[in-house]
VEXLUMLO-420946 format. One record per residue (C-alpha): residue number from 0; residue in one letter; y, x, z. Coordinates in pm, 1 decimal. Layout:
N
   i aa        y        x        z
 NUM  A        Y        X        Z
...
end
This chain:
255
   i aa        y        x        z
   0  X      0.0      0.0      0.0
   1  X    331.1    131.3    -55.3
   2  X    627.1    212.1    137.4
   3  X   1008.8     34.2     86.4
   4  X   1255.9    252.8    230.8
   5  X   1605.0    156.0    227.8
   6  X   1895.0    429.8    250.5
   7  X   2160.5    265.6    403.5
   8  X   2526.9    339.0    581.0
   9  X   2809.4    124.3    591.8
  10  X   3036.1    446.4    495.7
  11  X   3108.7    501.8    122.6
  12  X   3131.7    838.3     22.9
  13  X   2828.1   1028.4    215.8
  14  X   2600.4   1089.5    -45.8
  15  X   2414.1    729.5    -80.2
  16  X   2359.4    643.4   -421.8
  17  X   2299.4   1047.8   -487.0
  18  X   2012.9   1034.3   -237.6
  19  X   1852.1    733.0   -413.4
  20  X   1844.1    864.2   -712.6
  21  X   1787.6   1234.6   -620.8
  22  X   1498.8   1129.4   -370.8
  23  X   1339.1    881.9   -570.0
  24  X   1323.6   1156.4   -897.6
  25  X   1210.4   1385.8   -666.8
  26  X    905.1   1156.0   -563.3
  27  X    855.4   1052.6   -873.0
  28  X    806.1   1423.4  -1002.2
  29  X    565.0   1424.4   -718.0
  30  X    360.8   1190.2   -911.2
  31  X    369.1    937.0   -717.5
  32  X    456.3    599.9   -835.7
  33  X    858.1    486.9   -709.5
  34  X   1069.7    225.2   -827.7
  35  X   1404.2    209.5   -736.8
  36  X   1653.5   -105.8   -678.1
  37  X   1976.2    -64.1   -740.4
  38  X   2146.7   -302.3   -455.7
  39  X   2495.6   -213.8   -452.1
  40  X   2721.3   -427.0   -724.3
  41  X   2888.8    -48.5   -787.1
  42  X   2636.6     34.0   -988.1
  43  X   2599.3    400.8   -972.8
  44  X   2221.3    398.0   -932.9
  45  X   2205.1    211.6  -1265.1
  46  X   2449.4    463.9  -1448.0
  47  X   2307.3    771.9  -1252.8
  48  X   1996.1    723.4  -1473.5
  49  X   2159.4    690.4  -1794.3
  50  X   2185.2    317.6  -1837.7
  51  X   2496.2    138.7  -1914.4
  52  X   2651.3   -143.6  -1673.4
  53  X   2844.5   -296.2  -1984.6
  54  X   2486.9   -423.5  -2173.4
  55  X   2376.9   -708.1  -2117.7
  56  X   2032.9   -745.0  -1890.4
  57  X   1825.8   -882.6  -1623.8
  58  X   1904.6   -690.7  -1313.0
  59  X   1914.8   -789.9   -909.0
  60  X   2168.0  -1050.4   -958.8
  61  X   1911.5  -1266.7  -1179.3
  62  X   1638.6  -1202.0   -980.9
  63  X   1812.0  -1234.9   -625.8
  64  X   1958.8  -1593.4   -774.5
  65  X   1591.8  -1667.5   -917.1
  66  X   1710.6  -1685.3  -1269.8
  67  X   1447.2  -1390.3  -1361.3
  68  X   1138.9  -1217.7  -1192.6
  69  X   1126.8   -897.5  -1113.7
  70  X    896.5   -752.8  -1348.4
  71  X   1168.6   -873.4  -1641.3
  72  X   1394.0   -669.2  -1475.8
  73  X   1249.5   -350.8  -1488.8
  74  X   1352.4    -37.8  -1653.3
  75  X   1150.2    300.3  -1768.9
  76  X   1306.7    603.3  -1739.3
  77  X   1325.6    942.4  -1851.4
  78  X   1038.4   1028.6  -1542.7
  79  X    717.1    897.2  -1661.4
  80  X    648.3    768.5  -1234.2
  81  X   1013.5    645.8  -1181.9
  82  X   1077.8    300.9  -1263.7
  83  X   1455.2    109.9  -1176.2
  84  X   1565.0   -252.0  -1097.8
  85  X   1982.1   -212.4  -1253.6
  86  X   2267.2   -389.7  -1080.4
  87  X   2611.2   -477.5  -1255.5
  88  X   2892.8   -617.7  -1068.1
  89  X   2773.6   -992.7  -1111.0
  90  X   2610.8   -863.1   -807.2
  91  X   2956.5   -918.8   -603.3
  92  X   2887.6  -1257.3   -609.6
  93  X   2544.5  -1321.0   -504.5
  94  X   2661.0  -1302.0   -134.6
  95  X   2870.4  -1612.6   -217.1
  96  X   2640.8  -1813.5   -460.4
  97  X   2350.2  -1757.7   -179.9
  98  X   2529.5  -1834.4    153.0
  99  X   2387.0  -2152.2    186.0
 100  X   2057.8  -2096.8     54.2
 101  X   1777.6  -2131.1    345.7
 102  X   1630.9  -1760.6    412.6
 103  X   1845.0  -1601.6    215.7
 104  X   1826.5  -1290.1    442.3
 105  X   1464.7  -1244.5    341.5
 106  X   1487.5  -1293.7    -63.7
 107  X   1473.2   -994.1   -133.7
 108  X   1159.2   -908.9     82.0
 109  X    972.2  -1174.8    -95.9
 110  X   1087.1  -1080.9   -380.4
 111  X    973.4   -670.6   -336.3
 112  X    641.9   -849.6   -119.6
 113  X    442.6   -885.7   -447.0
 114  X    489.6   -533.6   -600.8
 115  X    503.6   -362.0   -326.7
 116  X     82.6   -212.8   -381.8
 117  X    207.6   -127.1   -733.1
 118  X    373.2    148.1   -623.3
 119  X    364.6    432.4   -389.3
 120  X    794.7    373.0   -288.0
 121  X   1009.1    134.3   -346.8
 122  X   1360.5    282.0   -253.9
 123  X   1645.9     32.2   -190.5
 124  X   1997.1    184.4   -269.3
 125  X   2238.4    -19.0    -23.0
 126  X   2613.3   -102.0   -108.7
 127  X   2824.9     50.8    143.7
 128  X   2860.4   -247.5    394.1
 129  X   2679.6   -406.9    623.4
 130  X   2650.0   -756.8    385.1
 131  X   2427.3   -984.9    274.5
 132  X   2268.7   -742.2     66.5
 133  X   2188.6   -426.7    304.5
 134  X   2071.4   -745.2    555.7
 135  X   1795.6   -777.7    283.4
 136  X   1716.6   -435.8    193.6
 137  X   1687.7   -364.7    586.9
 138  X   1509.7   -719.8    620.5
 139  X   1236.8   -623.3    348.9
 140  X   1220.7   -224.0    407.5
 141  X    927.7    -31.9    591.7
 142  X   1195.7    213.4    697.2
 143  X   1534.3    340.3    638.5
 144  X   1675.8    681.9    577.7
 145  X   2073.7    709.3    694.8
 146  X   2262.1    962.9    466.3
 147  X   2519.7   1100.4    665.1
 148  X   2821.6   1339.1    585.3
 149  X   2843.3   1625.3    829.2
 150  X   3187.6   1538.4    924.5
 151  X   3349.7   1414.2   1240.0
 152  X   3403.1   1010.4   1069.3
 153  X   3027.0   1000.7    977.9
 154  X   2958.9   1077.7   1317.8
 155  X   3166.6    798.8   1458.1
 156  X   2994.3    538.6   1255.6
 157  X   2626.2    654.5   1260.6
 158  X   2579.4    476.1   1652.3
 159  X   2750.7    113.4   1477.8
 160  X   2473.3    122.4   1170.3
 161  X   2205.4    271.6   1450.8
 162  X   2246.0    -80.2   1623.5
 163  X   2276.1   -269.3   1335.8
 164  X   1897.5   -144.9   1192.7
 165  X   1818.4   -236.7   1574.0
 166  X   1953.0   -606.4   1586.4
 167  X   1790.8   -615.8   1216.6
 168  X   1487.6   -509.1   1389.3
 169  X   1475.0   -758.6   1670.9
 170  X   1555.6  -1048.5   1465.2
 171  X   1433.7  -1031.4   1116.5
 172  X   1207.8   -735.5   1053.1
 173  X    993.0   -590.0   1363.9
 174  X    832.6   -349.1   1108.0
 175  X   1158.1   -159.0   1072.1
 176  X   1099.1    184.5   1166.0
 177  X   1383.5    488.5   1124.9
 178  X   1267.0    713.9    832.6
 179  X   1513.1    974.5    927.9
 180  X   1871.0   1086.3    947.3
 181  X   1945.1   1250.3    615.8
 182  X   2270.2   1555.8    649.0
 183  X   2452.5   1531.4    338.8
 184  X   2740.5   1748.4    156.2
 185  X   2653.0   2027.6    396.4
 186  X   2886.0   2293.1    398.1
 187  X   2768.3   2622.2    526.7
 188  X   3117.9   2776.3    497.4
 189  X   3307.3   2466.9    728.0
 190  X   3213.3   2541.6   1124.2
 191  X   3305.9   2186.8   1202.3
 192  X   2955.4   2067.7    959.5
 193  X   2801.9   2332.4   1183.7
 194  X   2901.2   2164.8   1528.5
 195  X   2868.5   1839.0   1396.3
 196  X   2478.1   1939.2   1258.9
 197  X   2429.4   2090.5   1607.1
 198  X   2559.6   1742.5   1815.6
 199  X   2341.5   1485.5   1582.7
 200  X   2045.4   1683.7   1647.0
 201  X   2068.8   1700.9   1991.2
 202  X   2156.6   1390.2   2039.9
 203  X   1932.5   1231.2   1812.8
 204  X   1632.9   1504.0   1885.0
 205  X   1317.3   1420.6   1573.7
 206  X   1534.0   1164.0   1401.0
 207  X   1659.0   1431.0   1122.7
 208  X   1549.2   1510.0    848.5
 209  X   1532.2   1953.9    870.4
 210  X   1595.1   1957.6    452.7
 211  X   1999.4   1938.2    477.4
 212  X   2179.4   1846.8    129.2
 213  X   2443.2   2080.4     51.8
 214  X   2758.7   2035.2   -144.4
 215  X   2678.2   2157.9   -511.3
 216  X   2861.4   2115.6   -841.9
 217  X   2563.7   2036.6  -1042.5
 218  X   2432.9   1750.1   -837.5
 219  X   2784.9   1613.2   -840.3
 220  X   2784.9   1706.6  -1236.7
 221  X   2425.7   1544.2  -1290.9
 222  X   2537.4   1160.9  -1268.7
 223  X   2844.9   1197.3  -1585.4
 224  X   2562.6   1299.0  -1775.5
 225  X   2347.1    980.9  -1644.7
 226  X   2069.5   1240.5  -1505.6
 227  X   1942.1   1301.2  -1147.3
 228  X   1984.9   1666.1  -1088.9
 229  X   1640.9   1812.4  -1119.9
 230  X   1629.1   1670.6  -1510.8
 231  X   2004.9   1827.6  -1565.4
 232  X   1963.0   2142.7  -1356.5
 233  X   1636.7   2230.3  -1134.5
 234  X   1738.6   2555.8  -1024.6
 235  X   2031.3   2408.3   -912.3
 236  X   2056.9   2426.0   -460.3
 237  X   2072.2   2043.2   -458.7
 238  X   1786.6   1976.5   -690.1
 239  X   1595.5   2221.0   -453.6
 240  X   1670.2   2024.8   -169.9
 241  X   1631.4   1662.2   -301.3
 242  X   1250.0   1787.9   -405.2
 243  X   1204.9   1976.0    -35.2
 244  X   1306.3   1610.5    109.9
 245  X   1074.1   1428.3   -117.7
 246  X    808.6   1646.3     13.3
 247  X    915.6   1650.9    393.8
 248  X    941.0   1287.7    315.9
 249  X    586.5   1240.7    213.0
 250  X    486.8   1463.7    502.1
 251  X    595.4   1218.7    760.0
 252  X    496.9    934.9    637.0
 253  X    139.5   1128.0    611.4
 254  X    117.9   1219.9   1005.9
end
């Protein structure tokens, strides 16, 4: 059976989307079988693997409204394992066109509940807020990895979206389990990443992931050219690391 991870915080701008798709090539180069849903109405999932926004196609927002299933959704890739669900920014208004629908917390977990042994993953890619669509992706994942910038902001949030995945926990999905803490845009040169590195893994001691994301031109080049950044640049530091991840991922989940 596979595993749905969501990767998830409420802050924009600490590596999300570029863990999703990073991670989720990295698996998928792995062999193992991942498909990834693109939940945030941005986008950048969906153009991050070289698809346009502006064609028209079945994505979430037809499935989530039950105009499509999911299989008519999906897309192949350049990865021969990596399959994606797109978004477009019709998904803005899903939260409004389903606010009265009964359950509509859990759609997307019945939705995912009927592919889920057809693949090894299923990654989520959240939109930056804590909305009716990261309530799904947290209400159908197994677990949920937390990209977070090693700054002193993403610090100040992480405890907020730590009790969120706990009240999500308590009263809509008991299986919800922590994946890990992911460090993002790592700078080795900055000593305030350093002390703020140091403090989260003190304070939250086997919740981290030890593979650390640095900051690297090519995986913030690698998107423009609608590639994740081991098909644009393997030897590049942040392809490295997105493939040590996948692997300390796969680890974890083995133990």
């Amino acid at each position: 059976m596979g595993t749905i991870i969501a990767i998830a915080n409420q802050k924009g701008g600490v590596g999300k989307t570029t863990s999703a798709v990073n991670l989720a090539a990295s698996l998928a180069v792995a062999e193992k079988k991942v498909l990834l849903v693109d939940g945030d109405p941005q986008a950048n999932a969906t153009t991050g693997l070289g698809f346009s926004v502006q064609e028209q196609r079945k994505n979430l927002y037809h499935i989530m409204l039950g105009e499509c299933q999911l299989q008519e959704a999906i897309l192949a890739t350049e990865l021969e394992h990596l399959q994606l669900i797109p978004a477009d920014n019709n998904l803005f208004g899903a939260e409004v066109e389903l606010v009265e629908r009964e359950g509509r917390e859990s759609i997307l977990l019945q939705v995912l509940a009927a592919e889920k042994n057809n693949y090894d993953f299923i990654l989520i890619d959240c939109p930056p807020s804590l909305g009716l669509m990261t309530v799904n992706a947290l209400t159908a994942a197994d677990r949920v990895i937390v990209p977070m910038q090693c700054e002193y902001y993403s610090l100040e949030g992480l405890t907020s979206l730590l009790n969120t995945i706990e009240m999500i926990r308590e009263n809509l999905n008991p299986r919800l389990v922590l994946a890990g803490i992911l460090l993002t845009m790592f700078d080795g040169r900055n000593s305030l990443a350093h002390r703020v590195m140091e403090e989260v893994r003190s304070y939250f001691n086997g919740q981290v992931f030890e593979t650390v994301i640095p900051r690297n031109v090519r995986l913030s080049e690698a998107p423009s050219f609608g590639k994740p950044a081991l098909l644009y640049d393997v030897r590049s530091t942040g392809s490295e690391s997105y493939l040590a991840l996948a692997q300390e991922l796969i680890n974890r989940l083995s133990t």
